[in-house]
C-alpha positions as semicolon CSV with decimal commas, in nm:
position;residue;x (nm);y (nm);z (nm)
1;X;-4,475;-4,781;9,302
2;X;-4,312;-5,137;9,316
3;X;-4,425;-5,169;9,715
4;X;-4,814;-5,102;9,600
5;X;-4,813;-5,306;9,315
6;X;-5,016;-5,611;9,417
7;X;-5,253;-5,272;9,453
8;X;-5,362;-5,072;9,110
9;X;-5,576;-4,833;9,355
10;X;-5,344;-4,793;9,601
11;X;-5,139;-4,703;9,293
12;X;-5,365;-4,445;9,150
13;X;-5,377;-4,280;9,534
14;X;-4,969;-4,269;9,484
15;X;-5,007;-4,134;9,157
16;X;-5,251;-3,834;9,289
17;X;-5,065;-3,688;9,612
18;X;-4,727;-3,729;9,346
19;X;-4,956;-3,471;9,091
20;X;-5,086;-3,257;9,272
21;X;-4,774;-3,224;9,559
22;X;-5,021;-3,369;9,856
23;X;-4,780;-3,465;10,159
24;X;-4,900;-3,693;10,460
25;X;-4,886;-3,577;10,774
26;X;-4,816;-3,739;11,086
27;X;-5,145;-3,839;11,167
28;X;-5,240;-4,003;10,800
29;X;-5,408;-3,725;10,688
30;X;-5,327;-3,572;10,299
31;X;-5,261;-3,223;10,320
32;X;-5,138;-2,956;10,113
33;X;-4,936;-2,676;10,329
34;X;-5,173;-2,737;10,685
35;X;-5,472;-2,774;10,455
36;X;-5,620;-3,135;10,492
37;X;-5,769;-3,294;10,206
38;X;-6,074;-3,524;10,321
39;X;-5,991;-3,870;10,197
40;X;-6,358;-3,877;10,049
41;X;-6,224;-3,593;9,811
42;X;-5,916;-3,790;9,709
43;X;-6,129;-4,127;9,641
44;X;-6,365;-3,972;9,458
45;X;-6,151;-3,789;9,230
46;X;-6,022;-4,110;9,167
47;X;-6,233;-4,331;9,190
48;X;-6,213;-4,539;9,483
49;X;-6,314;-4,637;9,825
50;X;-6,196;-4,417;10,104
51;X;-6,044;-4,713;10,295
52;X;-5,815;-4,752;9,986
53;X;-5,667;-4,367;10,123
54;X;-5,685;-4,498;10,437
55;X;-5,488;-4,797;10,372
56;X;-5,244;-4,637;10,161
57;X;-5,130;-4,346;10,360
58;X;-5,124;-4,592;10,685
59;X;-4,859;-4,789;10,463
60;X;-4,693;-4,479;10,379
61;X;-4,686;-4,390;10,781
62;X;-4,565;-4,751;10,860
63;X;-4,247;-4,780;10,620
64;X;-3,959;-4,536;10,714
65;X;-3,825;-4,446;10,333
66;X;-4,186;-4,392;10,222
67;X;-4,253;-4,162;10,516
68;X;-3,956;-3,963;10,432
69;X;-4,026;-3,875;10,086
70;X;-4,423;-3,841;10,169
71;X;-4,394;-3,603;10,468
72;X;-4,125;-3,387;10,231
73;X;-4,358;-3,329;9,947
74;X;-4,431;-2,976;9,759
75;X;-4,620;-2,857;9,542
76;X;-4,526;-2,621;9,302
77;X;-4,773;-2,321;9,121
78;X;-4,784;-2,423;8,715
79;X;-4,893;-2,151;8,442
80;X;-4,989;-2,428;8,183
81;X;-5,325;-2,317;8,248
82;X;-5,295;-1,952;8,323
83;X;-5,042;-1,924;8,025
84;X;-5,379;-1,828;7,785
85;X;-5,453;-1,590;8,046
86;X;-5,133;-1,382;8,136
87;X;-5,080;-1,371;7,757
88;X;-4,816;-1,593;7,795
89;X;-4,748;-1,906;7,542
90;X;-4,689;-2,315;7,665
91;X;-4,549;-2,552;7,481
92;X;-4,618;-2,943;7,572
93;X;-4,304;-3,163;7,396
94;X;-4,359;-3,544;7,398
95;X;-4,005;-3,720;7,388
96;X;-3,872;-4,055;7,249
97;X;-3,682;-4,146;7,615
98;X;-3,751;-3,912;7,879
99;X;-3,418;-4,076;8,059
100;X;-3,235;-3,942;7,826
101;X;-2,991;-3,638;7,901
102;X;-3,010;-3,291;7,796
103;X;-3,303;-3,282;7,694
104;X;-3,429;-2,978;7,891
105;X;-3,074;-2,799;7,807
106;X;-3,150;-2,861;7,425
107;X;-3,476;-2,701;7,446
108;X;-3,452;-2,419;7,713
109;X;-3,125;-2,335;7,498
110;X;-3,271;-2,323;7,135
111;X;-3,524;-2,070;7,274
112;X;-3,322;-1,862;7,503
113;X;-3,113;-1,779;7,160
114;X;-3,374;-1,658;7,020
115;X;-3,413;-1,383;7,317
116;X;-3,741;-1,596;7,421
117;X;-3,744;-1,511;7,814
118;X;-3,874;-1,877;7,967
119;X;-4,110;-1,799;8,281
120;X;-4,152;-2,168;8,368
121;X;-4,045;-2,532;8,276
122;X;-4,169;-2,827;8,401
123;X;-4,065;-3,213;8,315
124;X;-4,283;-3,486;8,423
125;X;-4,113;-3,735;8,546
126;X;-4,150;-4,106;8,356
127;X;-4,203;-4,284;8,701
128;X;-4,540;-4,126;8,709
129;X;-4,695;-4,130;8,322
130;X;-4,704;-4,326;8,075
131;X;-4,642;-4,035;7,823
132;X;-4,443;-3,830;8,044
133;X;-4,407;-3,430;7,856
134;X;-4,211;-3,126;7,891
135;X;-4,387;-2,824;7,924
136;X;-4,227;-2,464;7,852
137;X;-4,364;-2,131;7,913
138;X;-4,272;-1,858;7,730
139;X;-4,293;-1,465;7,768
140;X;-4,314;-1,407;7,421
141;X;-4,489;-1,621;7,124
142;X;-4,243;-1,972;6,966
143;X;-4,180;-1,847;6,578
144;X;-4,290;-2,144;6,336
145;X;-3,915;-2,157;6,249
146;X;-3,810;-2,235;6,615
147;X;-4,077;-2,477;6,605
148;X;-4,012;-2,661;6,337
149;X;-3,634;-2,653;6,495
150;X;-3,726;-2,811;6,814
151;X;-3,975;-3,075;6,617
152;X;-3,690;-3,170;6,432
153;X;-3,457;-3,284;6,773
154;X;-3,400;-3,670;6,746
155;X;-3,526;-3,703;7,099
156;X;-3,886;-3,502;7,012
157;X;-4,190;-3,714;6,942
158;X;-4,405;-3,443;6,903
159;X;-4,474;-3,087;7,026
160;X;-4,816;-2,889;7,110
161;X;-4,869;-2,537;7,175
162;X;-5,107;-2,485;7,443
């Protein structure tokens, strides 16, 4: 982010190929897998002029490091939103200070005591939000008492079932 940021929309073009696991391929194009995303899409969906894509993936292609991590993106399938559908139950925790350690341990742990099988966890990370969340999918339903357990961690700012 620090070599875009005399650019908030090259920024927010970052910020979107980061979310949704885009990669750039050799040739500037975003893709996912071989499927190219049209650069009209992506400056749309947030808001800018396509020549900001442009610009931004042509830096990407012209510095070695960026290139690197760029070219080596993945995405990854989420069940936050299939969790309603596969009967399955997410939990969303906002921490104090996402930097701080063991926070996944703490939380993965206090469930899998309870005989909770986890399907999926996911951490954002707090180089990309402002509010960044841990998200926990269960197999079977959080009891209010496990709840109130994990609300009462000193790192937990708040928690939302989804």
């Amino acid at each position: 982010m620090e070599k875009f940021a005399d650019s908030p929309s090259q920024q927010a073009v970052i910020r979107l190929i980061l979310e949704r696991g885009f990669s750039v391929n050799d040739e500037g194009r975003v893709v996912s897998g071989g499927i190219e995303i049209p650069n009209t899409g992506i400056a749309r969906e947030i808001d800018v002029d396509r020549r900001v894509v442009d610009a931004t993936t042509d830096a990407i292609l012209a510095d070695d490091q960026l290139r690197r991590i760029f070219q080596n993106i993945s995405a990854i399938p989420s069940l936050m939103d299939l969790a309603p559908v596969l009967d399955l139950t997410a939990l969303a925790i906002t921490v104090r200070d996402a930097e701080e350690s063991g926070i996944v341990s703490t939380v993965t742990g206090a469930i899998a005591d309870r005989g909770i099988s986890i399907r999926q966890t996911i951490s954002e990370d707090p180089e990309f939000t402002d509010e960044p969340k841990l998200y926990v999918i269960t197999d079977g339903e959080i009891p209010g008492d496990l709840l109130n357990e994990i609300r009462g961690m000193a790192f937990v700012h708040k928690i939302e079932l989804r």
